[in-house]
C-alpha positions in Angstrom: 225.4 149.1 -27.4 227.5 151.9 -28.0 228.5 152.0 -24.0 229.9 148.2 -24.5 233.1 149.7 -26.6 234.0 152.2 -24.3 234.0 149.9 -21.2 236.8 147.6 -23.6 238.9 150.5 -25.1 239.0 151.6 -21.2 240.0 148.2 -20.4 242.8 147.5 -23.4 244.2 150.9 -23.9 244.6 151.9 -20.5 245.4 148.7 -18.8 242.9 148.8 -16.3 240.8 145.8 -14.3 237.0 145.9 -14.3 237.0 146.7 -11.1 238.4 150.6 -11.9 235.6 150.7 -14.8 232.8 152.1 -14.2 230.0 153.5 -16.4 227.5 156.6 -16.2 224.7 158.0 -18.4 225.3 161.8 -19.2 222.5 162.5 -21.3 224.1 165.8 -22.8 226.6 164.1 -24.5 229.4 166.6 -23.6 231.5 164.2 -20.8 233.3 162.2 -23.1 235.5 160.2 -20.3 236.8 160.5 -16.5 239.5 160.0 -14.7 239.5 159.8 -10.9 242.8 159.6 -9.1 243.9 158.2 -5.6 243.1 161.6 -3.9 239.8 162.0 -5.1 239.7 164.5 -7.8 239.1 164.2 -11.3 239.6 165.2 -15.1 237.3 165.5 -17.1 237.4 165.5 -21.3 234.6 167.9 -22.3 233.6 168.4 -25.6 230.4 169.0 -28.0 228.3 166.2 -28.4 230.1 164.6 -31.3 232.8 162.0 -31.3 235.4 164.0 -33.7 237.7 165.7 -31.0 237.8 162.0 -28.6 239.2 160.5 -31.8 241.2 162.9 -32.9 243.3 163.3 -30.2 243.2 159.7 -29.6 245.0 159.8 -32.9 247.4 162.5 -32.6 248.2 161.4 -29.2 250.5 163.1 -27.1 250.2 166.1 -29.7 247.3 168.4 -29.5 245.9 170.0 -33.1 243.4 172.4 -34.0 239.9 171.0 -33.5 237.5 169.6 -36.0 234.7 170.3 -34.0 233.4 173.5 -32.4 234.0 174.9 -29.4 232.4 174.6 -26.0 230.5 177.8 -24.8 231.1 178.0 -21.5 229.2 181.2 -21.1 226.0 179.7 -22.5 224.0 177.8 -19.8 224.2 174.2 -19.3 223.9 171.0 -17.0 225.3 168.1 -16.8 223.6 165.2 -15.3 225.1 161.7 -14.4 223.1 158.9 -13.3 224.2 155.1 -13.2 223.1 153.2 -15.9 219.6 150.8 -16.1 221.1 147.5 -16.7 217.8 146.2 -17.9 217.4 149.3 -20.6 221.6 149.1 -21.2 221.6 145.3 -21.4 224.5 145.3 -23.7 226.8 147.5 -21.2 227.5 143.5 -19.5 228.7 142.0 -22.9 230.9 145.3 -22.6 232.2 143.9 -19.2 232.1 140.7 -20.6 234.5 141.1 -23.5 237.0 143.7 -21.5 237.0 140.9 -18.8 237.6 137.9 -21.3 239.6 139.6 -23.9 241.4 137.2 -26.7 238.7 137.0 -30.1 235.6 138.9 -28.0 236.6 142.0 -28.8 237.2 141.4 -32.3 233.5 139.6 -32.5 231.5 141.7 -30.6 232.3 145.1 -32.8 231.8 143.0 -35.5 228.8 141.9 -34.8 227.2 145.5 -34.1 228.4 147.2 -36.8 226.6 144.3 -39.0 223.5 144.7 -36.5 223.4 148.2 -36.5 223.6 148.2 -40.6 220.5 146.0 -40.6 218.8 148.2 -38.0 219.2 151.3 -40.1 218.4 149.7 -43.3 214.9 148.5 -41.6 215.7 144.8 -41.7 216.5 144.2 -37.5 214.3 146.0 -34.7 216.4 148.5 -32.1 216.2 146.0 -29.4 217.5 143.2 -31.5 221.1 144.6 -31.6 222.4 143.2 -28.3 220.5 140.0 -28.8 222.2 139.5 -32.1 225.8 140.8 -30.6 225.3 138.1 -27.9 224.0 135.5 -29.4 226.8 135.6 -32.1 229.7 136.3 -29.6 228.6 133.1 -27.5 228.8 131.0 -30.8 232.3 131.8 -31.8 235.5 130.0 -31.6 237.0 131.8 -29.2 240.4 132.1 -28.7 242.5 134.1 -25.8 245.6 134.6 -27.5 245.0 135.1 -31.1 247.2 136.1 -33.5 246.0 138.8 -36.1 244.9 136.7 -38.8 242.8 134.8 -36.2 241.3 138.4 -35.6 240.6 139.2 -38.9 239.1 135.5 -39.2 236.8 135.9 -36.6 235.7 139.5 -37.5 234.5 138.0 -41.3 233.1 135.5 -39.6 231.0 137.5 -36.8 229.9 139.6 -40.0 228.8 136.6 -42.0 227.2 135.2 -38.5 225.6 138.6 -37.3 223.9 139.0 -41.2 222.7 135.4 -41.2 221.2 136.2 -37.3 219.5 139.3 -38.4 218.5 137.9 -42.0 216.3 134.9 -40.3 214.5 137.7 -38.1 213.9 140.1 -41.0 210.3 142.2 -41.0 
């Protein structure tokens, strides 16, 4: 599930149609996003296996600080591997595409609706694979709304919470 936001904040914060979105597995966890421009070439963000340094500097954008995270060793060996994704074992990379392509209360819903999934799942109360179903399931039921104002957000995101519990409640172990 975790692939589904990245294919949305690529969509929203850069302004860009699904068709310039693409995804990849790197299974080292060190590519943290790509760029490829007209010509070809492309930049990469590299960075330890952790999410601290993407957000930072996604918070101090344009600025750049002294890292939370360590450093890459670049004179250690390593590989990185990229393969396209399964979409049968990444099922819930399409509500991803789904959501960037739709837009309005998705969003909103959908990160909702796995953060509640993914609380049940590590309190022992949803199975693994359960977490898309429950995302999609809830996201499909919701009032949606292309052009909502904030509190219609925040509406939708209580009520994808309350939704997304009452989904994983009825399919407790």
């Amino acid at each position: 599930m975790h692939k589904a936001p990245e294919v949305i904040v690529a969509r929203w914060l850069f302004g860009l149609p699904r068709e310039q979105i693409d995804e990849v597995i790197q299974p080292q966890s060190i590519v943290h996003s790509m760029v490829e421009f007209v010509d070809g070439s492309v930049i990469a963000q590299l960075s330890p296996p952790d999410m601290k340094l993407p957000i930072q500097y996604a918070l101090t954008y344009p600025e750049r600080m002294s890292g939370v995270s360590p450093r890459m060793d670049f004179t250690a060996a390593c590989t990185l591997e990229f393969s396209p994704p399964d979409q049968e074992a990444f099922e819930a990379l399409e509500l991803g595409f789904e959501v960037a392509r739709k837009g309005g209360t998705c969003g909103a819903v959908l990160n909702a609706a796995n953060e509640v999934a993914v609380q049940r799942f590590l309190e022992g109360e949803l199975g693994f694979l359960d977490i898309a179903a429950a995302c999609r399931d809830v996201l499909n039921c919701h009032d949606y709304d292309p052009r909502p104002s904030l509190d219609a957000l925040l509406q939708q995101d209580a009520w994808a919470r309350q939704e997304t519990f009452k989904w994983t409640s009825s399919r407790s172990h």
